[in-house]
C-alpha positions as CSV (number, residue, x, y, z in Angstrom):
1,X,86.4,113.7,84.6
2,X,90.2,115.5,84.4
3,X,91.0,116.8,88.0
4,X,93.5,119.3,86.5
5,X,93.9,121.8,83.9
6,X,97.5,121.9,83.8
7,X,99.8,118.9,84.5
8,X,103.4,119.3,85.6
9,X,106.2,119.7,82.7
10,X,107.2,116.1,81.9
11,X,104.4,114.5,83.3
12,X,102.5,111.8,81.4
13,X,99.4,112.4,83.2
14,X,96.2,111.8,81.3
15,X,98.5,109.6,79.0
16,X,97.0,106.1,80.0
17,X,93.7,107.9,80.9
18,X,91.8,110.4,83.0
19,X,91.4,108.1,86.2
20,X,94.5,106.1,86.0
21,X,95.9,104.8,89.1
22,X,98.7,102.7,87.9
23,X,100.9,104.8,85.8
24,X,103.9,102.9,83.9
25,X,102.4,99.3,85.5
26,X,100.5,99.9,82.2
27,X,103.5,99.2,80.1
28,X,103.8,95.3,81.3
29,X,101.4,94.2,78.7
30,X,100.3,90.5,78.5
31,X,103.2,90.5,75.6
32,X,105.8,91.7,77.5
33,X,104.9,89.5,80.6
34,X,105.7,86.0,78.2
35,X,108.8,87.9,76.8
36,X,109.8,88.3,80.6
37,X,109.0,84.4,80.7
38,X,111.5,83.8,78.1
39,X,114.5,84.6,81.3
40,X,113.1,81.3,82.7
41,X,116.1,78.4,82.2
42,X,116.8,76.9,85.1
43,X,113.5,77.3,87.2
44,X,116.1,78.8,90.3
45,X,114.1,80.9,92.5
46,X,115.8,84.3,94.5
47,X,114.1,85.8,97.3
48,X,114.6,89.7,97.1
49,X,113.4,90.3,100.4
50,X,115.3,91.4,104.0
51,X,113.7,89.9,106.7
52,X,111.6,92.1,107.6
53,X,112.8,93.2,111.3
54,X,115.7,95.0,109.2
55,X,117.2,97.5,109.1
56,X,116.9,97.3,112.8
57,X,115.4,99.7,115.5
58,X,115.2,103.7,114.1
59,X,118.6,105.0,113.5
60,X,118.1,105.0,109.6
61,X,114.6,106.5,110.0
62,X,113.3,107.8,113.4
63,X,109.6,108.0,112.0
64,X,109.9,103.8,111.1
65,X,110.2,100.8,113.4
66,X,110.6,97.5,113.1
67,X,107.9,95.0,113.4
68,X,106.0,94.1,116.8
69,X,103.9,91.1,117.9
70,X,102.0,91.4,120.1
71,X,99.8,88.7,121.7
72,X,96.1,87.0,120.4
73,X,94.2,85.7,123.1
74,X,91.8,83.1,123.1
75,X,88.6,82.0,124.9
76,X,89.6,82.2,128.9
77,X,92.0,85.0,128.0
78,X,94.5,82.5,127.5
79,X,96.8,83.1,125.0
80,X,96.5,81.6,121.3
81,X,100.3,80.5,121.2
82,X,100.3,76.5,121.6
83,X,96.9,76.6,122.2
84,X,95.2,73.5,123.1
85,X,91.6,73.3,121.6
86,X,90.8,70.4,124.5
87,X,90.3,74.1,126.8
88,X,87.0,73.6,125.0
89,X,86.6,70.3,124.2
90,X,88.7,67.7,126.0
91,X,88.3,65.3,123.0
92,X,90.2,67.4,120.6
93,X,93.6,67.1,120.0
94,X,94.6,70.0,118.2
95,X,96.9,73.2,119.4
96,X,97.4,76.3,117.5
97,X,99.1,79.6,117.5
98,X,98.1,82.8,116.3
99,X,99.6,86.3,116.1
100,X,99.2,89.8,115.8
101,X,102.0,92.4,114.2
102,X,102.3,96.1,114.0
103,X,103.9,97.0,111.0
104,X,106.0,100.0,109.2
105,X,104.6,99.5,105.5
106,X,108.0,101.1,104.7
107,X,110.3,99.8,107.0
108,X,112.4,97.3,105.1
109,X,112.3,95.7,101.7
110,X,109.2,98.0,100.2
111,X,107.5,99.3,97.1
112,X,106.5,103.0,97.2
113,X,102.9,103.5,96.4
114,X,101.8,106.8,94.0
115,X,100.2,107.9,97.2
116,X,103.8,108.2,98.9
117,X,104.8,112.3,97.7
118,X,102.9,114.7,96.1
119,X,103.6,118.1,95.6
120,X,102.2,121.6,96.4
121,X,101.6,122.2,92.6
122,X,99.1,124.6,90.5
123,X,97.1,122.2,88.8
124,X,93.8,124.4,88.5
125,X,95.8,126.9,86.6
126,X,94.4,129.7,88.9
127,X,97.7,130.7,90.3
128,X,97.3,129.0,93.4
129,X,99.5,125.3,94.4
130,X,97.1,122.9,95.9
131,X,98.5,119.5,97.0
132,X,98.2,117.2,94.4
133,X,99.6,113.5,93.3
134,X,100.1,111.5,89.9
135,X,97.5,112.0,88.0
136,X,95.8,115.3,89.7
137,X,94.6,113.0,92.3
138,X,93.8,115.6,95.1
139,X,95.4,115.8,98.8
140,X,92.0,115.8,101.3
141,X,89.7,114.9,98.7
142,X,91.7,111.6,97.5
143,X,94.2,111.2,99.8
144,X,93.3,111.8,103.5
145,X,93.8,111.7,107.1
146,X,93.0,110.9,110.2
147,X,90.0,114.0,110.4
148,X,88.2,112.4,107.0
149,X,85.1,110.1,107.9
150,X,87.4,107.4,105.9
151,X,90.7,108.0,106.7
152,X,93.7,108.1,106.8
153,X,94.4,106.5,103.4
154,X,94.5,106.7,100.0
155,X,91.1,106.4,98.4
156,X,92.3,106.5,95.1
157,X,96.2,105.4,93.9
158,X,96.6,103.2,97.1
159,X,99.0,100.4,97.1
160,X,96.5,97.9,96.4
161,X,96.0,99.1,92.7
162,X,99.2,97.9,92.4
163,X,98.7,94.6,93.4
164,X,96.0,94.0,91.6
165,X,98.4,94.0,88.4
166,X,100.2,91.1,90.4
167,X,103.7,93.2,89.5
168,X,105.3,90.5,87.6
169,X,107.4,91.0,84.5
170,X,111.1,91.5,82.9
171,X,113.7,92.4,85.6
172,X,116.9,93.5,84.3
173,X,119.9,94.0,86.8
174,X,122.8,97.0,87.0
175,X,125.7,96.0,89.0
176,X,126.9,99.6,89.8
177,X,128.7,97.9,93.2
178,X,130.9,96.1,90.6
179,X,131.7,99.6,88.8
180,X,131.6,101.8,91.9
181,X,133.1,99.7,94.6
182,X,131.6,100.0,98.1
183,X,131.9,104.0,98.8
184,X,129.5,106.4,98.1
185,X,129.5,107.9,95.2
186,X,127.1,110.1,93.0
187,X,125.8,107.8,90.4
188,X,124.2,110.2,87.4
189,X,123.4,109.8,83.8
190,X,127.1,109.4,82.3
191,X,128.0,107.0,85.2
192,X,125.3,104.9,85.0
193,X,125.3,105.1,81.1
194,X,128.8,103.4,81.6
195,X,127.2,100.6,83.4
196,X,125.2,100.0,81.0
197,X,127.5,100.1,78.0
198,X,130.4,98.1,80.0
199,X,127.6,95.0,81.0
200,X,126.0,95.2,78.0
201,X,122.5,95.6,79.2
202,X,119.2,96.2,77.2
203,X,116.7,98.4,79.1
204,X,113.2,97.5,77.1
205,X,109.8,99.2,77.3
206,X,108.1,97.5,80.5
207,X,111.6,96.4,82.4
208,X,111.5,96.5,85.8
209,X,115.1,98.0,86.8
210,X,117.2,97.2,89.7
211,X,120.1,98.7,90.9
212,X,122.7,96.4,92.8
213,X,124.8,98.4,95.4
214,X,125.3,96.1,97.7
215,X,123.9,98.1,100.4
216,X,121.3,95.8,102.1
217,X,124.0,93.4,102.0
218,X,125.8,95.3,104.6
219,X,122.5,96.1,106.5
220,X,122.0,92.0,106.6
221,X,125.6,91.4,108.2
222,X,124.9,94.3,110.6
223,X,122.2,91.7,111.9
224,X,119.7,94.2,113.4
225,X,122.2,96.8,114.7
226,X,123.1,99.1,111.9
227,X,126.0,101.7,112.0
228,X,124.2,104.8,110.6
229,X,127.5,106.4,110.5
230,X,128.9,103.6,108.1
231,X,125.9,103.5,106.0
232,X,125.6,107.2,105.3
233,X,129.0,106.9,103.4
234,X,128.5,103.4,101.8
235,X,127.4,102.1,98.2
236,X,126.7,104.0,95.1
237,X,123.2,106.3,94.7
238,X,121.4,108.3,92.5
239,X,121.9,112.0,91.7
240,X,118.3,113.2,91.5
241,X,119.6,116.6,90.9
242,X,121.2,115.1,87.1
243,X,118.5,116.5,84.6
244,X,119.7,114.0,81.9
245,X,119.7,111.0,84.9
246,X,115.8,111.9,84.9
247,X,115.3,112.5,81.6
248,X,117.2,108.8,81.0
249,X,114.7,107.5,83.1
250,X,111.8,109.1,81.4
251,X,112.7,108.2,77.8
252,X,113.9,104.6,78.7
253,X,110.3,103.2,79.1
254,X,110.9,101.4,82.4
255,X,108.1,100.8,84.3
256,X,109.3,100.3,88.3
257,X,112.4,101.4,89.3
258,X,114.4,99.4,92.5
259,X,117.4,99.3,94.0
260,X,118.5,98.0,97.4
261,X,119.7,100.4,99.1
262,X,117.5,103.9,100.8
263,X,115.5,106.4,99.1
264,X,117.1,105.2,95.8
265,X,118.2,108.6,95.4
266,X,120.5,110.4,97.6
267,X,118.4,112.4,100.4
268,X,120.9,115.2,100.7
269,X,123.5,117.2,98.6
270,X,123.4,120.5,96.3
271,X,119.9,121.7,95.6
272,X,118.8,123.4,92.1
273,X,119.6,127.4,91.4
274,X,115.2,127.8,91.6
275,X,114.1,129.3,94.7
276,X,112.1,126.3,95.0
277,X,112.5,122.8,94.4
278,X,111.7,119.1,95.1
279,X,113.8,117.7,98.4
280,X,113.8,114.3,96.3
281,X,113.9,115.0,92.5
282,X,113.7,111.5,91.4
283,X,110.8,110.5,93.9
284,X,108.8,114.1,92.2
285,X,109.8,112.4,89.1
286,X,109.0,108.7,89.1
287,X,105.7,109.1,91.7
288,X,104.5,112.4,91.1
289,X,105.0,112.9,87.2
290,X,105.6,109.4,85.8
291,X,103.4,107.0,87.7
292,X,106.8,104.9,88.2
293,X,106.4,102.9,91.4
294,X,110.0,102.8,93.8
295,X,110.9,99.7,95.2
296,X,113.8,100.6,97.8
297,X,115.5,98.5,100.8
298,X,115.2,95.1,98.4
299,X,118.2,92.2,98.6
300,X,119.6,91.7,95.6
301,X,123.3,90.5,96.3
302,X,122.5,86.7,95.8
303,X,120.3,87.4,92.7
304,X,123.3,89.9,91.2
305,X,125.9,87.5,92.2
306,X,124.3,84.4,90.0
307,X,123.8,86.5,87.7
308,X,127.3,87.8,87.1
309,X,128.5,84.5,87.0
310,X,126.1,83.6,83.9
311,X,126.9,86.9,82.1
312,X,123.4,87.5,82.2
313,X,121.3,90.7,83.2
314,X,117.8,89.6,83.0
315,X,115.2,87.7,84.9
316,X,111.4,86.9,85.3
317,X,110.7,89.3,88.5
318,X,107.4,88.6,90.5
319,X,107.0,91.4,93.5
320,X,102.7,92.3,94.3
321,X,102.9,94.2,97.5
322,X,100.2,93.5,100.0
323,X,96.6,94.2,98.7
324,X,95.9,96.1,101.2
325,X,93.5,98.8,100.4
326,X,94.4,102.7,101.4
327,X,97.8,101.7,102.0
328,X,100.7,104.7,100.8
329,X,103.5,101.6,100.6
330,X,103.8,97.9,101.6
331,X,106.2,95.6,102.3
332,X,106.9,93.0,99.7
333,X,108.7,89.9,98.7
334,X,109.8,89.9,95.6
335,X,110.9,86.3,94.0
336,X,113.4,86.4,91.0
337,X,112.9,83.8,88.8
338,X,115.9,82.6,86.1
């Protein structure tokens, strides 16, 4: 059954069905998965992933912190690091370890569930905003907290929809470091459409764009101790606010967007002339309207690099988050294939 009776102007919702959860995921058909295939030439592998104690403590996000273990005991309380199984039975020979970790789902190299930002939006058409996500999925009917008998989560558009598609398809790579240099700059719909023109790059139904800035770069040769300062003025982002940028995005058919550096978009800067408005335009866009899934924090540089030398832009891209059910984001390590 529809949950709305509106949907938000440029939405697609209802497109790929009443009670779809996986938005544009849809577009990587079976077809389009073997033209992705079609990259494969040399069978080299890229991992697209920071390790995942990076950025480094909180600076670049109080509310995030890094990963921490914590210890998995055994029988005797002893603990299950080099443990030796002849504490049961002294004929055995074997040891093991175990652990246990406490992790951010967003903290470092990520995808963005549908879950991740709603909006306060009239979708009941009775003149009153209720907070809803892609789809109409409903806030504290579908996506709960902690007060719900079974949450906090996301009982419907949680990250593990996602993997169940096992995310793999075409990648195609824009090298807006190469165009933009290493300061920040405002990337919107002329700039990026340069990029695009100048590399030659074909954006296809299905692609899975990523955008090379070359900031997670710098977060890996910070090596856990990141200059917040330095960052906040480094590597080409997004304009959200660009109405032809979103529209470009609409209308090109892709189906993820990535890039490796925060937010994607730019978190501040110039807001619309409305009275109100979406803090992040793009994430309202690509979660909220377009079922678009955001991969942000991923490293890129190697796979960018190799494939600047070979005048290429595209690549078989395999990236399923964790399938872990409820979940608003998850870490993930994406493997380029070319």
């Amino acid at each position: 059954m529809r949950r709305w009776t509106k949907r938000p102007k440029g939405s697609n919702w209802g497109d790929f069905g009443a009670d779809d959860q996986l938005g544009r995921l849809n577009l990587i058909t079976e077809k389009r998965r073997l033209r992705a295939m079609q990259a494969v030439v040399t069978g080299k592998t890229f991992c697209l992933s920071l390790p995942l104690d990076l950025p480094g403590g909180s600076s670049l996000n109080k509310n995030r912190r890094p990963p921490q273990r914590h210890i998995v005991t055994r029988e005797n309380g002893e603990p299950s690091v080099n443990f030796a199984f002849a504490s049961i039975d002294p004929s055995y020979v074997d040891a093991s370890c175990d652990d246990s970790v406490t992790i951010f789902t967003q903290y470092s190299t990520q995808w963005d569930g549908l879950a991740h930002v709603g909006q306060f939006f009239d979708a009941d058409g009775d003149g009153k905003d209720e907070v809803v996500y892609y789809n109409g999925f409903r806030g504290h009917e579908h996506i709960v907290g902690p007060d719900h008998d079974q949450g906090p989560g996301a009982l419907a558009l949680g990250i593990e929809k996602m993997a169940e598609t096992c995310v793999q398809g075409r990648g195609v790579m824009l090298d807006l470091q190469k165009h933009f240099g290493d300061e920040r700059i405002l990337v919107g719909f002329d700039e990026l459409m340069q990029v695009v023109a100048n590399d030659n790059v074909r954006i296809e139904t299905g692609d899975m764009v990523c955008l090379h800035t070359g900031f997670s770069r710098m977060i890996l040769e910070m090596d856990g101790k990141p200059n917040a300062e330095a960052l906040a003025n480094a590597c080409a982002v997004l304009d959200g606010r660009d109405e032809k940028l979103l529209r470009w995005i609409d209308e090109s058919g892709m189906s993820v967007l990535i890039a490796d550096n925060y937010a994607v978009e730019t978190t501040v800067g110039h807001k619309t002339k409305t009275e109100r408005c979406a803090k992040l335009p793009l994430h309202e866009l690509c979660l909220f309207k377009l079922g678009i899934h955001l991969g942000e924090l991923w490293y890129l540089s190697d796979l960018n690099d190799w494939l600047s030398e070979q005048g290429r832009s595209h690549f078989l891209l395999t990236a399923p988050p964790l399938r872990l059910p409820g979940s608003f984001g998850s870490p993930v390590t994406p493997v380029a294939t070319v």
